[in-house]
C-alpha positions as CSV (number, residue, x, y, z in Angstrom):
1,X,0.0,0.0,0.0
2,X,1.3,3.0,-0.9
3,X,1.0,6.6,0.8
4,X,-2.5,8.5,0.9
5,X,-3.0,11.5,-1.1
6,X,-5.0,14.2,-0.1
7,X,-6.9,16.9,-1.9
8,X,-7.9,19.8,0.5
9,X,-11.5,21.9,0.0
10,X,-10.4,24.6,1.5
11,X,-10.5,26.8,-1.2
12,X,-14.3,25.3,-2.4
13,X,-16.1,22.8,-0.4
14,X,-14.8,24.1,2.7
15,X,-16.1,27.5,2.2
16,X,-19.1,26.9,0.4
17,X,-20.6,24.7,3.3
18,X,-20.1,27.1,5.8
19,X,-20.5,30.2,4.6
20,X,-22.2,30.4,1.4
21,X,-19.4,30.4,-1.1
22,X,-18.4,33.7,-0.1
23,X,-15.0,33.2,0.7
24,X,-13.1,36.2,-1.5
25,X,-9.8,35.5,-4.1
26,X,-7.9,38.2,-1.5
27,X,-8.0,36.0,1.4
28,X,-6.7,32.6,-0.6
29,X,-3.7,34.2,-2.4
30,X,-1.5,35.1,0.6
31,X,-1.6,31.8,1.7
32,X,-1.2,30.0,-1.5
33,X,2.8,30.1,-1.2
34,X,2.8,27.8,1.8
35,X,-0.6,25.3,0.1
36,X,1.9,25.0,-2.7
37,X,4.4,23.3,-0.4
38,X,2.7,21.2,1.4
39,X,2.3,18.7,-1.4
40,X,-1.3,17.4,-1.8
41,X,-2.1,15.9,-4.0
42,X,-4.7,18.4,-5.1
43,X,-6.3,21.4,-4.2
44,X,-10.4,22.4,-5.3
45,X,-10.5,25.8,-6.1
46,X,-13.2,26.0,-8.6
47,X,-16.6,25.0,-9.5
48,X,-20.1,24.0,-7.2
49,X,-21.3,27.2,-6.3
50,X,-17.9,29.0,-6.8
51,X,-18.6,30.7,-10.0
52,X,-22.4,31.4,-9.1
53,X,-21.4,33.5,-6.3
54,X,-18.1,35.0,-7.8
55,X,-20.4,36.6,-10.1
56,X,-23.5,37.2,-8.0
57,X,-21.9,38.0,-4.8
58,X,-18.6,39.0,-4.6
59,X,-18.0,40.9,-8.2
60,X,-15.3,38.9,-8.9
61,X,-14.4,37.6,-12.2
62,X,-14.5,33.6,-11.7
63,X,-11.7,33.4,-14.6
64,X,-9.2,35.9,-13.0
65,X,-9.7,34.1,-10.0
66,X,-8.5,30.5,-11.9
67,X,-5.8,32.8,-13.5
68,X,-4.5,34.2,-10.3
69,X,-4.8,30.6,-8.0
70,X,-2.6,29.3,-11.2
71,X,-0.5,31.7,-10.8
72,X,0.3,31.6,-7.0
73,X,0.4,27.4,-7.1
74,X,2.5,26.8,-9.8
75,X,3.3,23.0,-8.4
76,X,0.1,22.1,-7.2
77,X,-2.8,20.5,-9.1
78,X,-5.7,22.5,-9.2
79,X,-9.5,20.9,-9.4
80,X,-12.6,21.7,-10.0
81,X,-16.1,20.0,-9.5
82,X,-18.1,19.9,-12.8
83,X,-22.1,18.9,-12.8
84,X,-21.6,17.1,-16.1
85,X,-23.8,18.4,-18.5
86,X,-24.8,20.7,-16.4
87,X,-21.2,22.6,-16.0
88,X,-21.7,24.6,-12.9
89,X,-26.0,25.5,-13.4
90,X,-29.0,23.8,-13.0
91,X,-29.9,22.9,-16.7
92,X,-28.2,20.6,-19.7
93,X,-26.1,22.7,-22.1
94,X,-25.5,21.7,-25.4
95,X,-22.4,19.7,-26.2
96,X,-20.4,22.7,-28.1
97,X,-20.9,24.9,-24.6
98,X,-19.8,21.9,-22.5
99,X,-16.7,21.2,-24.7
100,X,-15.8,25.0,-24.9
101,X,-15.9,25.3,-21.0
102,X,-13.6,22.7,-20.4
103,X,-11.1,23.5,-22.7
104,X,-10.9,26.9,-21.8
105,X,-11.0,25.9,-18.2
106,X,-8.0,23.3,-19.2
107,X,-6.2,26.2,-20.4
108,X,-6.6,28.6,-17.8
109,X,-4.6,25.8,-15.6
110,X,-7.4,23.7,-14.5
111,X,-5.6,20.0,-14.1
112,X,-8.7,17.7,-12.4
113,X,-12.0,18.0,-13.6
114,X,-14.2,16.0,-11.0
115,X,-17.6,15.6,-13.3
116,X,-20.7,14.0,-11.9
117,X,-24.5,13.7,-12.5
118,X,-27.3,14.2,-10.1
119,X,-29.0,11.2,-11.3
120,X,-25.7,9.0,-11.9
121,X,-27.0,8.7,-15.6
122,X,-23.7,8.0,-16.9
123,X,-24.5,9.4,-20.6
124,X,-24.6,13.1,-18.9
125,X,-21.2,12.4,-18.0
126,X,-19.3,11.5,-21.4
127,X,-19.2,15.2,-23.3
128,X,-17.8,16.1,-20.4
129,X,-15.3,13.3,-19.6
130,X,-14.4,13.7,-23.7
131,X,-13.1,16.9,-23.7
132,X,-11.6,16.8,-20.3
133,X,-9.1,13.7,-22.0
134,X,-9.2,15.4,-25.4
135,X,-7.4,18.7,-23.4
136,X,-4.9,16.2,-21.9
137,X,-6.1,17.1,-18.2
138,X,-7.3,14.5,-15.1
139,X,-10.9,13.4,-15.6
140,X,-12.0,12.0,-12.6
141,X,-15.7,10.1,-12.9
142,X,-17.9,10.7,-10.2
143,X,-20.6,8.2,-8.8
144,X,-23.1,9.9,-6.2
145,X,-23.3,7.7,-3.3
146,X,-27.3,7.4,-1.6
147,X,-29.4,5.3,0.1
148,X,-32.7,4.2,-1.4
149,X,-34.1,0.3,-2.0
150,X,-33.1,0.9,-5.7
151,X,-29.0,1.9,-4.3
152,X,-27.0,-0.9,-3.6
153,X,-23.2,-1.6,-4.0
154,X,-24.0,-4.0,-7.1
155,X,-25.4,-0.9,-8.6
156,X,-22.3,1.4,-7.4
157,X,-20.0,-0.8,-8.8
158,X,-21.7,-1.0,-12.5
159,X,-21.1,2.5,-12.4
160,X,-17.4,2.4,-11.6
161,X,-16.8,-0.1,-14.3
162,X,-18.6,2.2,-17.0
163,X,-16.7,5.0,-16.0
164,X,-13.1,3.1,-16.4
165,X,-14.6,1.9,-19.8
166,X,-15.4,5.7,-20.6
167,X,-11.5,6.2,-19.8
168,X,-11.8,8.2,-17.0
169,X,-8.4,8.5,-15.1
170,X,-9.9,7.9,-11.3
171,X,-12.9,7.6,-9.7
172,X,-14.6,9.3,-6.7
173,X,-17.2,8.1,-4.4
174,X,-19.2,11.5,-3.2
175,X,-20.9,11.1,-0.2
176,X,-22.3,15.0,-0.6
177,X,-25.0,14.0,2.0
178,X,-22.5,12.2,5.0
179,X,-24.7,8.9,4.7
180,X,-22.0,6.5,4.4
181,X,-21.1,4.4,7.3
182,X,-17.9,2.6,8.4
183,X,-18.9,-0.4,7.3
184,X,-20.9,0.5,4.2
185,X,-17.4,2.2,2.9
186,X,-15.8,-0.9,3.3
187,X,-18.0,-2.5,1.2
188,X,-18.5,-0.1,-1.0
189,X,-15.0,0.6,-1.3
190,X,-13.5,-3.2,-1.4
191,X,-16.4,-4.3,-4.5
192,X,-14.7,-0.8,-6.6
193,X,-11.3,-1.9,-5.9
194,X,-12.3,-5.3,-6.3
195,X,-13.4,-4.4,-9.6
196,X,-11.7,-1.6,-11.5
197,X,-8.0,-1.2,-11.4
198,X,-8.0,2.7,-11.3
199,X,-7.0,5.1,-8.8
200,X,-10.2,5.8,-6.0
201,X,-11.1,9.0,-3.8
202,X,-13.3,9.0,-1.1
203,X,-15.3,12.4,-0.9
204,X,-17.3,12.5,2.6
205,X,-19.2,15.5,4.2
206,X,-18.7,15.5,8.0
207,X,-22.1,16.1,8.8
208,X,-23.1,13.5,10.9
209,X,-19.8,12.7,12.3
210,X,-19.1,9.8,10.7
211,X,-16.4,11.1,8.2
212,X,-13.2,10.3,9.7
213,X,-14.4,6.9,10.7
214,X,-15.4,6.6,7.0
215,X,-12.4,7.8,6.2
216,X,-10.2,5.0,7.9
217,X,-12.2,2.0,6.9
218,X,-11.5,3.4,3.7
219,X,-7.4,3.6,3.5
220,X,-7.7,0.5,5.3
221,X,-9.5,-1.6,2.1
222,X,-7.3,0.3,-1.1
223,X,-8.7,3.8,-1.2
224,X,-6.1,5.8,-3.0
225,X,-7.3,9.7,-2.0
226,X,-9.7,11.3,0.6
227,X,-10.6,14.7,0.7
228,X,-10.1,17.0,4.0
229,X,-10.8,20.4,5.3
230,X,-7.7,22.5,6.9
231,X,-8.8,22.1,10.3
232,X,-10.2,26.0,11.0
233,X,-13.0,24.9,8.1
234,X,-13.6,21.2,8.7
235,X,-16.2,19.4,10.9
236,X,-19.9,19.7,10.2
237,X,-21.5,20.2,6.9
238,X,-17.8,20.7,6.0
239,X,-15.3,18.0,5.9
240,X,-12.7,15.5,8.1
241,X,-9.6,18.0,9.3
242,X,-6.7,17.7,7.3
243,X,-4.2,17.8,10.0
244,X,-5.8,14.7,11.8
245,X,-5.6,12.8,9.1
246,X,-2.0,13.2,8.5
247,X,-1.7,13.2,12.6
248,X,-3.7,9.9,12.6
249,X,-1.5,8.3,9.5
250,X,1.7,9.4,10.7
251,X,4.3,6.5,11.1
252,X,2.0,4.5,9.5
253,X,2.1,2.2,6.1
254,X,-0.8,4.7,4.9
255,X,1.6,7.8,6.0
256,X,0.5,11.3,4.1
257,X,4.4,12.8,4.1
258,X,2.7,15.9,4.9
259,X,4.9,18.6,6.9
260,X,2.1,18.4,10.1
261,X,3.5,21.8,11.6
262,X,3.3,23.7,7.9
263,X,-0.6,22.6,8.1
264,X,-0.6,24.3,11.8
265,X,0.4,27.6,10.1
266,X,-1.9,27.6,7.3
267,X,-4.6,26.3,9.7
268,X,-3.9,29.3,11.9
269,X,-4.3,31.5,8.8
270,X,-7.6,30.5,8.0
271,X,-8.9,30.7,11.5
272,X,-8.2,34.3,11.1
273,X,-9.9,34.4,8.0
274,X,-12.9,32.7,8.8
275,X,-13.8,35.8,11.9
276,X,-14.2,38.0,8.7
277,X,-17.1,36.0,7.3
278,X,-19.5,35.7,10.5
279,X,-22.3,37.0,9.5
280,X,-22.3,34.3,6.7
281,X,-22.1,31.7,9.2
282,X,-25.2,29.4,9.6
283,X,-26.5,27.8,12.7
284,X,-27.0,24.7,10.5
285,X,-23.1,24.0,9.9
286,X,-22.4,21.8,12.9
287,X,-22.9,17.9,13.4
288,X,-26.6,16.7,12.1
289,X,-26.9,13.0,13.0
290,X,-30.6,13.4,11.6
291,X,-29.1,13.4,7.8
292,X,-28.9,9.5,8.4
293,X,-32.6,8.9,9.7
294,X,-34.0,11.2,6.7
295,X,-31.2,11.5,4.2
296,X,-31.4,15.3,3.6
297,X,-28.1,16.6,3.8
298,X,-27.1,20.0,6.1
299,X,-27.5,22.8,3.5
300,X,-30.6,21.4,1.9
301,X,-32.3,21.5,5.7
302,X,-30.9,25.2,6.0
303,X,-32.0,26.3,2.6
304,X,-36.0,25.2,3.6
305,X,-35.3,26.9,6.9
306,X,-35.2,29.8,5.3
307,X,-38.0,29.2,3.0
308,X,-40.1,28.6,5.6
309,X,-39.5,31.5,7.4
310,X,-40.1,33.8,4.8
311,X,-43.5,32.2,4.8
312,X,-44.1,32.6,8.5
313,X,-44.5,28.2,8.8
314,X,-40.9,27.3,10.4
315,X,-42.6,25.5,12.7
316,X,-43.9,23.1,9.7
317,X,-40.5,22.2,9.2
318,X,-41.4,18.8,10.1
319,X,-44.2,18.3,8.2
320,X,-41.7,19.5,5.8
321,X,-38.7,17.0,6.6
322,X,-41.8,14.3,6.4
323,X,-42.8,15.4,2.9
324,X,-39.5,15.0,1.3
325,X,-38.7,11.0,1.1
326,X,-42.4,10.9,-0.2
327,X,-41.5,13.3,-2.8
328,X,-38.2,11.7,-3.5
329,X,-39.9,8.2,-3.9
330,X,-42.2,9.7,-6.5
331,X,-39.4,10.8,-8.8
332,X,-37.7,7.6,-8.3
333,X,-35.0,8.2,-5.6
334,X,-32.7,10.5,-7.1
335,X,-29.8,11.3,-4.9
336,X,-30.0,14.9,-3.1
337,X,-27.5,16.7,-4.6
338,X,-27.6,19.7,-7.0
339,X,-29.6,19.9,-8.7
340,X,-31.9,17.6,-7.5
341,X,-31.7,18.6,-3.9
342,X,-33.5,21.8,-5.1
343,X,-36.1,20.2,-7.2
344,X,-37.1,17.7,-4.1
345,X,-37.1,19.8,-1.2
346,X,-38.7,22.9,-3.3
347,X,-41.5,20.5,-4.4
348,X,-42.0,19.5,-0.7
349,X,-42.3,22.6,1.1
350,X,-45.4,23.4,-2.0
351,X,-46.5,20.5,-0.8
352,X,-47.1,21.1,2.6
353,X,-47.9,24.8,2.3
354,X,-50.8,24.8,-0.3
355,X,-52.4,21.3,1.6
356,X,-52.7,19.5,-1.2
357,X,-50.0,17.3,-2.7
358,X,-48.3,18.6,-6.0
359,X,-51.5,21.2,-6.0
360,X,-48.5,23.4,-8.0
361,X,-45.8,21.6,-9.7
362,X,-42.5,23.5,-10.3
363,X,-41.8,23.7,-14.0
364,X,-38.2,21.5,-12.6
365,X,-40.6,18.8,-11.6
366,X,-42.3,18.7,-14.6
367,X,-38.5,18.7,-16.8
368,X,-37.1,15.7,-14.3
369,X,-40.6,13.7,-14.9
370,X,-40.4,14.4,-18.7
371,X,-36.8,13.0,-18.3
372,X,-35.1,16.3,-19.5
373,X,-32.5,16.1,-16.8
374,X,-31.8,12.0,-17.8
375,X,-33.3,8.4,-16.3
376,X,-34.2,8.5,-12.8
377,X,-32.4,5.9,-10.7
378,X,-36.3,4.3,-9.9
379,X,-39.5,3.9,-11.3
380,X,-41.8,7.6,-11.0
381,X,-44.9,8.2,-9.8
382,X,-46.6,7.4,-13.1
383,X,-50.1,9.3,-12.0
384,X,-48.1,12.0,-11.4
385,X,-46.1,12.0,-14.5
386,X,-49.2,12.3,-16.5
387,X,-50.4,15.1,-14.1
388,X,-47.1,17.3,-14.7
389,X,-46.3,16.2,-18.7
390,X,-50.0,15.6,-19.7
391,X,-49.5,13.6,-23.3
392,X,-46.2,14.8,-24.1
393,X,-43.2,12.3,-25.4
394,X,-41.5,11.1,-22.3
395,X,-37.8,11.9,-23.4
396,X,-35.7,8.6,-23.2
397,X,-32.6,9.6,-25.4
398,X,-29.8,11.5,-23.8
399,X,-31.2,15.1,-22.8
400,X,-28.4,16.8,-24.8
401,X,-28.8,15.2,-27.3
402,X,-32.2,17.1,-28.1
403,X,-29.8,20.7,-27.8
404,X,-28.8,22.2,-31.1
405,X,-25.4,24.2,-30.5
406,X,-25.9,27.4,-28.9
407,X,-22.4,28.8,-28.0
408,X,-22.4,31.0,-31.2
409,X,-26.2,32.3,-30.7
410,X,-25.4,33.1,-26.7
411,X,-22.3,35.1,-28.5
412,X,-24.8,37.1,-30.5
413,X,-27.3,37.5,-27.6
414,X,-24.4,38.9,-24.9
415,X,-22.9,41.3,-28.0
416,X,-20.5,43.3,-27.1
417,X,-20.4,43.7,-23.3
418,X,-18.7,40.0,-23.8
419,X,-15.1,40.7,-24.2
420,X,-13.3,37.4,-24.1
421,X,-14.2,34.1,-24.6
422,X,-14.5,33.7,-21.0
423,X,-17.2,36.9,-20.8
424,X,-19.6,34.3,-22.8
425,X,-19.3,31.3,-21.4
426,X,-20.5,33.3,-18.0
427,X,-23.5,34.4,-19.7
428,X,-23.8,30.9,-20.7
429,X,-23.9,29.6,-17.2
430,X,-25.5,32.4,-15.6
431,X,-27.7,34.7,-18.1
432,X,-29.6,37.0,-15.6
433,X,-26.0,37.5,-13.3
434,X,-23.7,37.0,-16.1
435,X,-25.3,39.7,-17.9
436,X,-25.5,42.4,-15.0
437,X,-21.9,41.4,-14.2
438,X,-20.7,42.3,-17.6
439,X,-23.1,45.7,-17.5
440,X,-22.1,46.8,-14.2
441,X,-18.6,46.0,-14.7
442,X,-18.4,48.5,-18.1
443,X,-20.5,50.5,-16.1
444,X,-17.2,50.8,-13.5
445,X,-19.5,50.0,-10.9
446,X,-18.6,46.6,-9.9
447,X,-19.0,46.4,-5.9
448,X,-19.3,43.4,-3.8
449,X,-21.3,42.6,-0.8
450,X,-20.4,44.3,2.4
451,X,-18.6,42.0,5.0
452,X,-19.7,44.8,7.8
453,X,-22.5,47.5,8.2
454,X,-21.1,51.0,7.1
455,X,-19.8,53.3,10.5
456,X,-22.4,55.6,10.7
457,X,-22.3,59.2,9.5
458,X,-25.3,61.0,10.6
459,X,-29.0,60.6,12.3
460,X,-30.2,58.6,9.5
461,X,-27.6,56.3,10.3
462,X,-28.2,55.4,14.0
463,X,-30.9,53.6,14.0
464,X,-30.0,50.0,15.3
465,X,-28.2,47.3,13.9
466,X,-29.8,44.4,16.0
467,X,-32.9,43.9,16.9
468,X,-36.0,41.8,17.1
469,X,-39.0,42.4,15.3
470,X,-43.0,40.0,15.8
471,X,-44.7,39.1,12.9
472,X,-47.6,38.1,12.6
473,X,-47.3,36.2,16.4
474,X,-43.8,35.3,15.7
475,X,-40.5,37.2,16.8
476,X,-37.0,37.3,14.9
477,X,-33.8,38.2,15.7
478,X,-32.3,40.6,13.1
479,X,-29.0,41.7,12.6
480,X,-28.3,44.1,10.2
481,X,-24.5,43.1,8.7
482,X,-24.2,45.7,6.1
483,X,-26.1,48.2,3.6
484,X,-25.8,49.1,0.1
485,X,-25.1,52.7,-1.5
486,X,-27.3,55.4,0.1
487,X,-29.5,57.2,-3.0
488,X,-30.0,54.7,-4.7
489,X,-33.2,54.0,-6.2
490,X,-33.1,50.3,-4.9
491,X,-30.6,49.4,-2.0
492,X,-29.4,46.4,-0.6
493,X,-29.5,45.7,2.9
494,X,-27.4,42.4,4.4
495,X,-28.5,41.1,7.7
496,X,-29.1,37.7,9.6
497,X,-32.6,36.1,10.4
498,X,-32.2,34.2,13.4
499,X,-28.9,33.8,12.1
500,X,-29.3,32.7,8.8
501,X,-28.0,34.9,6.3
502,X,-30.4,37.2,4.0
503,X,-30.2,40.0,1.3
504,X,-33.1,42.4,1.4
505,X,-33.8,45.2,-1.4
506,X,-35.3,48.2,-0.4
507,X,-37.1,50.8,-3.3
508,X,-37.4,53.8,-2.3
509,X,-41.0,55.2,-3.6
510,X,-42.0,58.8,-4.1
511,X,-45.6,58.2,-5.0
512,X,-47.2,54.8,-6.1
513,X,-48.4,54.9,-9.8
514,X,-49.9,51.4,-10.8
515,X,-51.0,51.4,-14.4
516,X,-53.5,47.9,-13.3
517,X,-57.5,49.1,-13.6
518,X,-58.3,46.6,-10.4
519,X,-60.6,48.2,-8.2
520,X,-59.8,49.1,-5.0
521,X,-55.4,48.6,-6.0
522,X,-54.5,52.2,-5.1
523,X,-56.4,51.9,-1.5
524,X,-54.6,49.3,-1.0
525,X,-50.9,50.3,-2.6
526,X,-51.4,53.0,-0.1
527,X,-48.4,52.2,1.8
528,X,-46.5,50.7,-1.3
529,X,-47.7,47.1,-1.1
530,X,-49.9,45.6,-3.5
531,X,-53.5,44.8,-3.1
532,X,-54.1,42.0,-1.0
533,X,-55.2,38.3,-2.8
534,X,-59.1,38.6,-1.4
535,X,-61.2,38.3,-4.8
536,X,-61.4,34.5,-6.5
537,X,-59.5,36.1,-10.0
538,X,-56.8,37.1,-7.8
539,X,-53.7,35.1,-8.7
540,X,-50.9,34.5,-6.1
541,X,-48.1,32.5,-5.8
542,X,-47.9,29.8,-3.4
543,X,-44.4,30.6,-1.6
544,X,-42.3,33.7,-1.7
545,X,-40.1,33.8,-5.1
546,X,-39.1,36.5,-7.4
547,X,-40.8,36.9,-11.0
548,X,-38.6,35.5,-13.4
549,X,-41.3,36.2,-16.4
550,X,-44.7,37.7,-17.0
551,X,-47.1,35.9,-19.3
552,X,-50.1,38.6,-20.1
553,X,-50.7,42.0,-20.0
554,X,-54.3,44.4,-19.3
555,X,-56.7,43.5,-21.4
556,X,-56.0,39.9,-22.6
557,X,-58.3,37.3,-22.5
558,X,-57.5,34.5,-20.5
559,X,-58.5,30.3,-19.8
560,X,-58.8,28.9,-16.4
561,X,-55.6,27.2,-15.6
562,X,-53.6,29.1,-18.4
563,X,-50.5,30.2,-17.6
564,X,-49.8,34.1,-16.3
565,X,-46.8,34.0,-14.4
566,X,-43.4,32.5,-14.0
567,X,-42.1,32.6,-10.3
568,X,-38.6,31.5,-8.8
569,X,-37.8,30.7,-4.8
570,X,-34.7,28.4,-4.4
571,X,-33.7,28.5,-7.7
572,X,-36.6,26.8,-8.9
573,X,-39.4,28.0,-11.3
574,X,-42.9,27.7,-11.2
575,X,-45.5,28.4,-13.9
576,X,-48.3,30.4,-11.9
577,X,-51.9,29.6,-13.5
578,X,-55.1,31.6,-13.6
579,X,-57.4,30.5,-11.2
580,X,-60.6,31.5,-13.5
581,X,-61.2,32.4,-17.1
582,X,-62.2,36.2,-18.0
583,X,-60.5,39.2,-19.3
584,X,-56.9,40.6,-17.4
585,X,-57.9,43.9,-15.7
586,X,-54.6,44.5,-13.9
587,X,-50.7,43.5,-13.7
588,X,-49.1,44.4,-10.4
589,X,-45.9,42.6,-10.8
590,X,-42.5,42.9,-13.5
591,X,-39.6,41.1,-14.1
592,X,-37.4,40.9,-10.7
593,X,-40.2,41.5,-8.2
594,X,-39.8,40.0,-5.0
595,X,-43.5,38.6,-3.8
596,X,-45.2,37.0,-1.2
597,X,-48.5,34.3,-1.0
598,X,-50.9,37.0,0.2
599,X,-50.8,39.3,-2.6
600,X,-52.6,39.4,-5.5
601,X,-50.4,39.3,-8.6
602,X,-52.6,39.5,-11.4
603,X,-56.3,40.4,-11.0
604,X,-58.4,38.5,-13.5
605,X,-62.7,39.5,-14.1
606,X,-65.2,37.0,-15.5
């Protein structure tokens, strides 16, 4: 048995389970000189949610940030995590946009490419695995590791054989949820080794404190590479702490050769680092041994948290929890893991808010039952499918396959505010960010989220920064972290609710003007809200979500159950239908409105 290797998360996982991905470029560079010596095998730096929030967040250009990490580890392997056809968002791309982010990854320094599928359908996996050979770079298949009566290590191991006969250089067992258990990885881990004679990593979230046991029982049967967390960022939702490990192995047949006292400094350094982020920090990133009674994995449970607050119903959260193997068995036990995570626990909480099971189906739903995101590890809910898909053709070919090329028309789309390659291939992943990115960064007006609220400059300053407010019956703890720009016509406020983080916009309003003919909508917008949902032709939306599109305008004509609106919450859309058939007499929504259940949306006459 030769040494274990280690890859650290520092630089991704580690940051974006415990606060949010917000971790900034400035803080990893002065310590990349002493990473770069410690000799790992490899380092994550890119990918999951890195790119999402570099652009959404922090105002950071996710390419510089490759370029400058490639810069400042010039003998370390750098690696990324890649949701196969789905790159780094929540929807196939066509083959030529696949290929072309790879390769220009590749060349911007990227070495491992670590590509997975939500659903472990292997075909989403080859573009992906193609072009990450064809650049001459690592590609390391992926297989999802769950628990469901159609998951067993016969099934597991199939996989690891088709990814060694799709030439994939190694293969990584992702435990994204913490499920495994000592003795499950050394099954699990024995059968691969058993049966594929390539190089395996072991991938295991701490969160239900299991990992390092995992871990061991692992290195013990022929498992090649774990990942860790530097210890100021493991534990919890995070990962197993790096210096253990190499503490633990020391002396030892397994022995890392990692300097143990160079870890102590850079561990020091990021325990420095981490006080800057606090008010990103979650209450939900410690150990959660409920993840192996119901499967759902630490951010997913923090994510409905704050769904549920927003609705005023945190204390359904059990119903909630309850709801979402129910939901999962009805698409067929796909593992919870982006994007699927999203898709199941979104779908639960409509569930158990509107009373009535799949009452509203999120256009996601509908996609994963029409098999647009591939084949669903089980057997569906076949009276659902035909309630979400109706009589359309159930899709059984590979989802991409269905994509004509669209790098060259996202080109045309994004014009000239794209000035590299790079510039559209972030309006590929991203179109709503990527886009205001590119504006506001030719705009010179680039600016990233406060880490702190502003020191206050006046009376209209000092009004407090903590404090609780009740709601209807129900008090919260609010902290106010930071603020956007004063004069502004909308501002961003950054504050905690009950310590979870939030964003809050705030437009200022001179005088409310609603062009809508609803009677009684300017009584009502009084006070700048819109008119409550009383009347039956009132539409509403059943959670709180932002308008991603709006479907009809004053004066149209309209069906029962046709669609008006398109709503997102949790980065999942739902198709909003009219509640009665008549004639549209007002519109009280646009593109980018935030909304809530009790307002009326659309107002629709017989």
């Amino acid at each position: 048995m030769s040494k274990i290797e280690i890859t650290d998360v520092i630089l991704r996982d580690a940051h974006q389970s415990l606060i949010a991905t917000r971790m900034r470029t400035e803080d990893m560079l002065p310590i990349c000189d002493k990473l770069d010596k410690v000799g790992y095998w490899s380092l994550e730096c890119w990918g999951g949610a890195t790119y999402d929030a570099c652009l959404r967040f922090l105002k950071e250009d996710p390419w510089e940030r490759l370029s400058k990490l490639r810069q400042a580890l010039p003998n370390t392997r750098l690696q990324m995590l890649v949701r196969g056809q789905n790159l780094l968002g929540y929807r196939h791309y066509a083959d030529d946009v696949v290929r072309a982010f790879i390769l220009k990854a590749a060349e911007q320094g990227m070495d491992v490419f670590r590509i997975f599928d939500a659903l472990n359908d292997i075909r989403n996996l080859r573009t992906a695995v193609e072009a990450t050979r064809e650049a001459g770079k690592h590609a390391q298949g992926t297989i999802c590791y769950t628990v469901s009566p159609v998951h067993d290590t016969r099934g597991f191991v199939k996989m690891a054989r088709e990814l060694a006969e799709m030439d994939c250089d190694s293969i990584c067992i992702k435990d994204m949820a913490g499920l495994l258990t000592p003795y499950a990885t050394e099954e699990l881990v024995k059968a691969i080794k058993d049966a594929v004679d390539l190089p395996l990593q072991l991938h295991s979230h701490a969160t239900a404190g299991l990992a390092e046991m995992c871990h061991l029982k692992a290195i013990e049967n022929g498992c090649d590479r774990v990942d860790t967390a530097i210890s100021s960022w493991a534990g919890g939702t995070s990962h197993p702490p790096t210096e253990s490990l190499v503490a633990g192995l020391r002396g030892t047949e397994y022995d890392t050769g990692l300097d143990l006292e160079l870890l102590q400094d850079i561990g020091m350094y990021f325990y420095e680092v981490r006080k800057k982020y606090h008010q990103f920090e979650s209450e939900f990133t410690g150990v959660d041994t409920r993840v192996q009674v119901n499967q759902i994995p630490g951010g997913m449970i923090s994510n409905l948290a704050n769904q549920l607050k927003e609705q005023n119903a945190l204390g359904r959260m059990n119903e909630v929890m309850e709801e979402i193997p129910r939901v999962r068995e009805d698409l067929g036990y796909p593992p919870l893991v982006t994007p699927t995570s999203q898709i199941v626990g979104t779908q639960a909480v409509l569930n158990v808010l509107t009373g009535k099971r799949y009452e509203t189906i999120t256009n996601e739903v509908k996609i994963y039952l029409q098999g647009g995101y591939g084949q669903a590890p089980g057997k569906v809910n076949e009276k659902l499918r035909r309630e979400a898909v109706g009589e359309q053709d159930i899709i059984e070919v590979r989802p991409a396959d269905l994509l004509a090329p669209e790098l060259e028309h996202l080109r045309r789309e994004i014009g000239d505010l794209a000035k590299s390659d790079e510039d559209v291939l972030s309006y590929a992943m991203f179109p709503e960010i990527g886009r205001q990115f590119l504006e506001q960064r030719a705009a010179g007006t680039l600016q990233p989220e406060p880490l702190e609220p502003p020191p206050g400059d006046g009376p209209q300053e000092s009004a407090p920064t903590e404090f609780n407010i009740v709601l209807h019956g129900e008090t919260y703890h609010i902290k106010i972290t930071g603020a956007g720009h004063k004069g502004q016509p909308e501002r961003h406020f950054y504050m905690t609710v009950d310590g979870v983080p939030e964003e809050a916009v705030v437009e200022t309003l001179d005088e409310i003007v609603l062009t809508g003919g609803a009677e009684g909508a300017v009584q009502e917008s009084i006070n700048g809200r819109r008119p409550k949902a009383t009347k039956e032709g009132h539409v509403t939306t059943s959670m709180p979500g932002t308008i991603v599109e709006v479907l009809v305008k004053e004066g149209d004509s309209i069906e029962a159950g046709a669609p008006v609106l398109i709503t997102e919450a949790m980065k999942m859309e739902t198709e909003v239908q009219a509640p009665i058939g008549g004639t549209v007499a007002g519109v009280f929504v646009q593109k980018g409105d935030a909304v809530n259940p009790d307002e009326a949306l659309v107002e629709i006459e017989p």
